[in-house]
C-alpha positions in Angstrom: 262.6 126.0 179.9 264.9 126.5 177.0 262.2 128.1 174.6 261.3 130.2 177.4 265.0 131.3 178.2 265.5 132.0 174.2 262.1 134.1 174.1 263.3 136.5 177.0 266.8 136.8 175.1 264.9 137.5 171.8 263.0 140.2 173.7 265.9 142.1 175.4 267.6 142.3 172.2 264.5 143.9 170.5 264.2 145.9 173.3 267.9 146.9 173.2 267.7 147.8 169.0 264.7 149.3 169.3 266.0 151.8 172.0 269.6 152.1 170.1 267.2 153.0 166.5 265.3 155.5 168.8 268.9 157.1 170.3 270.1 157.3 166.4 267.1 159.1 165.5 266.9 161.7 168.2 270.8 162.2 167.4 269.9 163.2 163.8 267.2 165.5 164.5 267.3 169.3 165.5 264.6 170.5 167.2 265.7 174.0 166.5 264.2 173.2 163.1 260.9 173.1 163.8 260.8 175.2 167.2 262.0 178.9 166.8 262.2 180.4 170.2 262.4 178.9 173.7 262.7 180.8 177.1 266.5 179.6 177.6 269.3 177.8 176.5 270.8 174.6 178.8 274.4 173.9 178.3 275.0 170.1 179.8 278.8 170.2 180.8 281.4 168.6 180.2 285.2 167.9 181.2 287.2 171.3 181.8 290.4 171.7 182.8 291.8 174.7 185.0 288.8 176.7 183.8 289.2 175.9 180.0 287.0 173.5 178.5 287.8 170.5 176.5 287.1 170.4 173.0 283.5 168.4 173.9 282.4 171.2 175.7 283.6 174.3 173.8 281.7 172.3 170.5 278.5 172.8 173.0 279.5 176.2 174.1 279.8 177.6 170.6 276.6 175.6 169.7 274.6 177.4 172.3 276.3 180.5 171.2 275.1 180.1 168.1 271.7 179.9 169.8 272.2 183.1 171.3 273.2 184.8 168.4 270.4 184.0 166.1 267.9 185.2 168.4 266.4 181.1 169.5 266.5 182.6 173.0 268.1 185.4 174.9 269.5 183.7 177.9 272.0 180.7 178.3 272.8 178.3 181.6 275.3 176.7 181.6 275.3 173.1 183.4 277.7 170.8 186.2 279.3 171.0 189.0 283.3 170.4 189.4 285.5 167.4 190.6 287.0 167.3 193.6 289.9 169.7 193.4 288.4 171.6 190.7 288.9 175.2 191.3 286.1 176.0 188.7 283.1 174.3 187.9 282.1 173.4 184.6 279.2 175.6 184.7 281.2 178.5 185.8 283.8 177.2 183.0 281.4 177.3 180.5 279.8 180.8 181.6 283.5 182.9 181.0 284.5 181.1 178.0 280.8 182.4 176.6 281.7 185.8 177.9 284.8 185.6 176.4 283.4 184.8 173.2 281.4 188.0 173.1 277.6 186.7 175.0 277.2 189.1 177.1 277.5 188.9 180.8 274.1 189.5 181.9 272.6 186.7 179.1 274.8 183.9 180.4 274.5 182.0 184.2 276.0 179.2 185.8 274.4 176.7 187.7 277.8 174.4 188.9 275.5 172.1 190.1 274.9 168.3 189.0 277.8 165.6 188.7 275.4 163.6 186.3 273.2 164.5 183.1 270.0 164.2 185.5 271.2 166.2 188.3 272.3 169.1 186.2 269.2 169.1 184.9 267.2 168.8 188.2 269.3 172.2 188.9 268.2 173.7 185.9 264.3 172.9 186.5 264.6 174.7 189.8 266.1 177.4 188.2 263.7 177.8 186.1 260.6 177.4 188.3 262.2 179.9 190.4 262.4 182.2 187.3 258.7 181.7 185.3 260.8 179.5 182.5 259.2 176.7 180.9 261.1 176.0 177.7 264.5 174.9 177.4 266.8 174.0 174.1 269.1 171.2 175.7 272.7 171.2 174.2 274.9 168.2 174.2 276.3 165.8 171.7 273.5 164.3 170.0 273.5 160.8 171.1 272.5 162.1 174.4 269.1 163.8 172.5 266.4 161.2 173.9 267.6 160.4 176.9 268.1 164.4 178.1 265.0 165.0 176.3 263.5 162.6 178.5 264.9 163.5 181.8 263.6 167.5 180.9 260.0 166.4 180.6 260.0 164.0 183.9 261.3 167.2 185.4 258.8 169.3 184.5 260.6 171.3 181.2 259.3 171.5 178.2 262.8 170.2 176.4 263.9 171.0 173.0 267.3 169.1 172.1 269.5 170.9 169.3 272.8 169.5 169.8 276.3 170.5 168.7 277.5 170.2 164.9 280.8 170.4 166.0 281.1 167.5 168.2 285.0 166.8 169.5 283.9 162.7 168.8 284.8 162.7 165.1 285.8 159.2 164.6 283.3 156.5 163.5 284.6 154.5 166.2 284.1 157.5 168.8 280.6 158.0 167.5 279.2 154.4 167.9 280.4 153.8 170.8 278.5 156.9 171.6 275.8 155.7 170.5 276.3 152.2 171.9 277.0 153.8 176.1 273.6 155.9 175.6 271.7 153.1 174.3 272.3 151.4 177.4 272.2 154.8 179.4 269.2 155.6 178.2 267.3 152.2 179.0 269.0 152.3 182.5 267.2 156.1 183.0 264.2 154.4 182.0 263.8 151.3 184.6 265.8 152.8 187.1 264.9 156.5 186.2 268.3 158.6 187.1 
């Protein structure tokens, strides 16, 4: 009984480094490397406040933007709904402080939809079956690479992850516990798969 209780520990801490390696890895790869065009640009969002977003989400904002600007796609949606209270959402956030940053108006949507990674995305694969779209680069931080990666192809999008250089989380202890929550996020997707 023992032997058997220390094998299934054994496993579910292999299982648990082997998924936190694979979230490292996805975090340190660009896909906008290797992929040089896809048919638009998905903003996950993040906290705003009054309409102005946090530092975590402007550093995806001007990441996207930067998308935008070197021709990787010529449209941008911007992701998530608002909190109770909220007169904005964070899509809608996100959409004007890319307007204001010179994308124009017609390149850049809101879909202020989604209070979770996969709901915002499950708005974005309508939108985009409504729309002919296929291919998506998915901006977050990049600990989130694998598991939004993920979550794109179960709903039908051919996913590209190129997250932001200029991540708000600058601190090594900010950053692994990053990486530590979307271990754990990401195995939770994968059993539970939301």
């Amino acid at each position: 009984m023992l032997a058997t209780l220390f094998l299934v520990l054994v496993l579910a801490l292999m299982v648990i480094l082997a998924s936190g390696i694979a979230v490292w890895r996805a975090a340190h790869a660009d896909d906008a490397s290797r992929v040089d065009h896809a048919d638009i640009v998905l903003v996950l969002g993040a906290a705003q406040y009054g309409g102005r977003p946090s530092p975590v989400f402007r550093g995806r904002l001007e990441h996207a933007a930067l998308l935008y600007r070197r021709g990787f796609s010529e449209r941008i949606l911007v992701l998530g709904a608002g909190r109770p209270g909220d007169a904005v959402s964070e899509g809608e956030a996100g959409a004007r402080y890319l307007e204001d940053q010179g994308i124009p108006p017609e390149a850049v949507e809101s879909s202020p939809a989604g209070s979770t990674s996969f709901e915002s995305l499950e708005a974005a694969a309508a939108y985009m079956q409504e729309r002919g779209l296929r291919s998506a680069y998915l901006v977050s931080d990049p600990w989130h690479n694998l598991r939004i990666k993920r979550m794109a192809r179960d709903l039908g999008i051919v996913g590209h992850a190129s997250a932001t250089f200029r991540s708000a989380a600058t601190s090594h202890q900010t950053r692994l516990s990053g990486y530590a929550r979307e271990t754990f996020a990401y195995l939770f997707y994968r059993v539970f798969g939301r």
